[in-house]
C-alpha positions in Angstrom: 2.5 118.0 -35.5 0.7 114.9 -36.8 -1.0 115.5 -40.1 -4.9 115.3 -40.3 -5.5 111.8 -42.0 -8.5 111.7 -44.8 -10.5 108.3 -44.9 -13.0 107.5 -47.1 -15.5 104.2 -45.9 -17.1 101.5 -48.4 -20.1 100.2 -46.5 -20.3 96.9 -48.6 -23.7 95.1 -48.7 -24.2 91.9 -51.2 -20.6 92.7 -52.2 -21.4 96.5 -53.6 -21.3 99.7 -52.1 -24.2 101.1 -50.9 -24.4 104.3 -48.8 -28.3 105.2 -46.3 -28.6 108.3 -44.1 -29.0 107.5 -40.1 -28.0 104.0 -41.1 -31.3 103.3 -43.0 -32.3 103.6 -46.7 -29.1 102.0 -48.1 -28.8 102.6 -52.3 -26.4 101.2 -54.8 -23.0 103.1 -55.5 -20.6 101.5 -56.9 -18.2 98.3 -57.0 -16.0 98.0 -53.7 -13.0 97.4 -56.0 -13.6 100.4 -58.5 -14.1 102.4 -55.8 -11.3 101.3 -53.9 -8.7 101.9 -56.6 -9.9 105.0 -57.4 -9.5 106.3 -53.7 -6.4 105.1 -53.2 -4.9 106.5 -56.7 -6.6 110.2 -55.5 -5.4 111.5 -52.4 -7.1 108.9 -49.6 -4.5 108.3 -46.6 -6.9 105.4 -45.7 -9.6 103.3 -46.4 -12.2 101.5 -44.2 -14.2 98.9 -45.5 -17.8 97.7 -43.4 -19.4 94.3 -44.2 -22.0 96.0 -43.0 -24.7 93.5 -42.8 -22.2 90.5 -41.6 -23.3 90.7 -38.0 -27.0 91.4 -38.2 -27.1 88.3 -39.9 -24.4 85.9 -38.0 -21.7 85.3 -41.0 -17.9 85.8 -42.0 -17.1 88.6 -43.7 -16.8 88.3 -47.2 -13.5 87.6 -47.8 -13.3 87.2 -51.5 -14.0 91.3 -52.6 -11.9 91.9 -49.3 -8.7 90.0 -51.3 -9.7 91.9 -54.3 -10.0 95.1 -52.8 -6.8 94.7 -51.2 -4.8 93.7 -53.7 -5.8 96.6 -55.5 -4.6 99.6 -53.0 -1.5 100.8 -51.7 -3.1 103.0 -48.6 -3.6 101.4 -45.3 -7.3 99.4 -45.0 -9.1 99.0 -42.0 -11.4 96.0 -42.2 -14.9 95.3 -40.2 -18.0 93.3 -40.4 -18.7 90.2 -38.5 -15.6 90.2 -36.6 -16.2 87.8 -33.1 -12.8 85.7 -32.7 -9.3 86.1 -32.9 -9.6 83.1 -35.9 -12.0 86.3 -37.5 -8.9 88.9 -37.0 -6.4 86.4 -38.5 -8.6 85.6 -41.6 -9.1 89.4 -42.8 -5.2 90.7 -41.7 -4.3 87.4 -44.5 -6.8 88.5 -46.4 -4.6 92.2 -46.6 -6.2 94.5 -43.9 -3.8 96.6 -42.3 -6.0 96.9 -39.1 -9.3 95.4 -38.0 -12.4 96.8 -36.6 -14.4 95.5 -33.5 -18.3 96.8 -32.8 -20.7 94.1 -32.4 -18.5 91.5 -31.4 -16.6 93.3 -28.7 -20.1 94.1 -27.2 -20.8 90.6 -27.0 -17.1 89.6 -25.7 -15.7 92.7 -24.7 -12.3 90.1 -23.7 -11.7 90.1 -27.8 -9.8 93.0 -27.4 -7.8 92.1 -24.9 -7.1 89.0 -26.8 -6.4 90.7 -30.4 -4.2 93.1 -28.9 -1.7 91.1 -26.8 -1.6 89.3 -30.5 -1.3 91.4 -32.9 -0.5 94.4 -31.0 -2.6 97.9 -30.0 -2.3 99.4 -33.7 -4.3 96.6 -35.2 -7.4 96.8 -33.2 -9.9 99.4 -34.3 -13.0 100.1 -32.0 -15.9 101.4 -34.1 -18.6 102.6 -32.1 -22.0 103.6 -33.6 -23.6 106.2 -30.7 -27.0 107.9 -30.9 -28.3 110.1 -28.2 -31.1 108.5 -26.1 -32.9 110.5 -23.3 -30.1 113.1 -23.4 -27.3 109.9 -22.9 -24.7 109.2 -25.5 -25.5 105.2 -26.4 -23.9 102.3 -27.7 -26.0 100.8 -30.8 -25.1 97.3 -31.6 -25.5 95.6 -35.3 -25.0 98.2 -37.7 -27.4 100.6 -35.5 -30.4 98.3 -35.3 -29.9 97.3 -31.6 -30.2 99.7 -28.9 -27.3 97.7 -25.9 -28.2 100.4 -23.3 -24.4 101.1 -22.8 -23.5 104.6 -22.4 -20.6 105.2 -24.8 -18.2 107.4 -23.5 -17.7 105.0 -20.6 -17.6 101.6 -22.9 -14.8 103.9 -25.2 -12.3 104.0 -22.1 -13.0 100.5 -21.3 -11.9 99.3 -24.5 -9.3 101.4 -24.9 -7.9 100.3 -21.9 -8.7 96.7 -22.7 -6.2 97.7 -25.9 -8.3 99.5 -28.7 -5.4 101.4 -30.3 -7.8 103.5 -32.3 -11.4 104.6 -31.8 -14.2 105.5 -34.9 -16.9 107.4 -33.4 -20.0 107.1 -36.0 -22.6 109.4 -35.0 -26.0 107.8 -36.1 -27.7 111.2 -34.6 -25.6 112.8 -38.0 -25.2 109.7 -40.3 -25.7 110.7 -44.1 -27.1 114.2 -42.9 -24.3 115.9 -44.4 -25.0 118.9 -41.8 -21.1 118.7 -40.0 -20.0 116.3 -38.3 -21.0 115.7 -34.2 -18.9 118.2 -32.5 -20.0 118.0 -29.1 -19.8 114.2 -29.5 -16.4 113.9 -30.7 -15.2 116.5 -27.9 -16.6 114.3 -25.6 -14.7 111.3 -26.7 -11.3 112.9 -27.4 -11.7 114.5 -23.2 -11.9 110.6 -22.7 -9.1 109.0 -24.4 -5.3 109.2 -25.5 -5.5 107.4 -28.7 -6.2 108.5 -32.0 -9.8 109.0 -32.5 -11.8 108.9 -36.2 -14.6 111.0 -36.9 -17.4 109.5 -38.5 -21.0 110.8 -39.6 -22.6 114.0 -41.3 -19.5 115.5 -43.6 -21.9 117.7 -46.4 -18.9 120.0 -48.0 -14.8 120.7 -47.3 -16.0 123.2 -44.5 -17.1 120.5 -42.3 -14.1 119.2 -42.2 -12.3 122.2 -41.8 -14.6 123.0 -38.5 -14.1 119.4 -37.2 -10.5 119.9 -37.6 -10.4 123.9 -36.2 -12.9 123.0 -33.4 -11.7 119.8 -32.2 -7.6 119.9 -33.0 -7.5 116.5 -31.4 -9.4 114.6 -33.7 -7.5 112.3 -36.2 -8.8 111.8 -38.7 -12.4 112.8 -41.0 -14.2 109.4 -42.2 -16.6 110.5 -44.9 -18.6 108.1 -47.3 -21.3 110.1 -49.8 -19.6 113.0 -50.4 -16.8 111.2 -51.5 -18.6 108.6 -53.2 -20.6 110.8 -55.4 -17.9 112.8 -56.4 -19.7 116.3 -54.7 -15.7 116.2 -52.4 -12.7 115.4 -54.1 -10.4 114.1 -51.7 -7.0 116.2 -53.3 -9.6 119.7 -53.5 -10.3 118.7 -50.1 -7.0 118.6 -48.9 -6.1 121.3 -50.5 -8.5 123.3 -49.1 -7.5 122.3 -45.4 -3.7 123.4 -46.3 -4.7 126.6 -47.1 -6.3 127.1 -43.7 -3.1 125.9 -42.4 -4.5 122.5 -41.2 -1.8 119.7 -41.7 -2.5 117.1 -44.4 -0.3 114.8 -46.3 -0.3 116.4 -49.9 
């Protein structure tokens, strides 16, 4: 059996860390690097980092902390923000990402996938989708949540995926910094849909929650969690050991 992967996610604004709940009211943590390091020597089997603000406001990712940050870790690191072109793929992946994460820009040229996948191969291309329940209807939110596109999600998921999204972050807005368990029915929705790992991301509050995401939805991934972690009320090896000892697989 595939062991349950544990990601933590720096949402990096103005080059720190900053952490909102339902995407809005976003407050200071920590330094990307610190923070970084310190998952990566504590347990993380991943990390994800977000330029969060990079498409709202039309610009690169900031690849300077991304350099940093990677040059730091030994985990894998998934890198979004801003990403719109192939050229944007090939700039982070030198910069030391391990993958790269499509949202905004694969809204607006949903043929980017294609493109980065016959490239750089299925493994490398990470859909992140932020959904939020409109009128009863699972919906795609563009721009770091801000822009409503109308698209229903399940159906854009299986489009990219078949377009080549090797991987698939589902961050529920509806649950986002809640820290009331994760979005069951959403992520049972989503793993009915598609056959390639799928992330779940959005309202971890305690180890339990993660132990009911993986108990209640076995094909789920992977648990993406950001403010538990970051202020140190989940440590990711108590975590982990708490999941062994309900006989959920984890890499000790």
């Amino acid at each position: 059996m595939i062991r349950k992967r544990i990601i933590p996610c720096l949402d990096v604004k103005n080059g720190r860390v900053v952490k909102g709940v339902q995407f809005e009211g976003l407050n200071d943590v920590s330094s990307p690097v610190e923070l970084a390091k310190y998952y990566s020597d504590n347990g993380a089997d991943e990390l994800v980092f977000y330029d969060i603000t990079a498409s709202f406001e039309e610009r690169a990712l900031f690849t300077d902390i991304l350099r940093e940050v990677a040059s730091t870790i030994f985990i894998p690191l998934t890198v979004g923000g801003g990403i719109n072109t192939v050229d944007d793929f090939d700039r982070v992946l030198k910069c030391g990402a391990d993958k790269v994460s499509v949202n905004s820009g694969a809204i607006k040229n949903p043929e980017l996938i294609n493109e980065a996948a016959k490239k750089y191969g299925n493994q490398c291309v990470v859909l992140s989708v932020d959904v939020k329940r409109v009128d009863g209807q699972f919906t795609v939110f563009a721009k770091g949540g801000r822009e409503n596109t109308g698209m229903e999600a399940i159906q854009w998921i299986k489009d990219c995926v078949a377009r080549g999204a090797g991987e698939v972050v589902v961050n529920s807005i509806d649950t986002d910094g809640v820290k009331e368990g994760f979005d069951l029915e959403m992520l049972e929705v989503v793993c009915d849909a598609v056959n390639v790992p799928v992330i779940a991301s959005g309202g971890a509050g305690c180890k339990e929650d993660f132990v009911t995401l993986f108990n209640q939805v076995p094909e789920i991934s992977a648990g993406l969690a950001a403010s538990i972690f970051h202020f140190g009320e989940v440590a990711i090896d108590d975590l982990k050991a708490e999941l062994d000892k309900k006989d959920i697989l984890v890499r000790l």
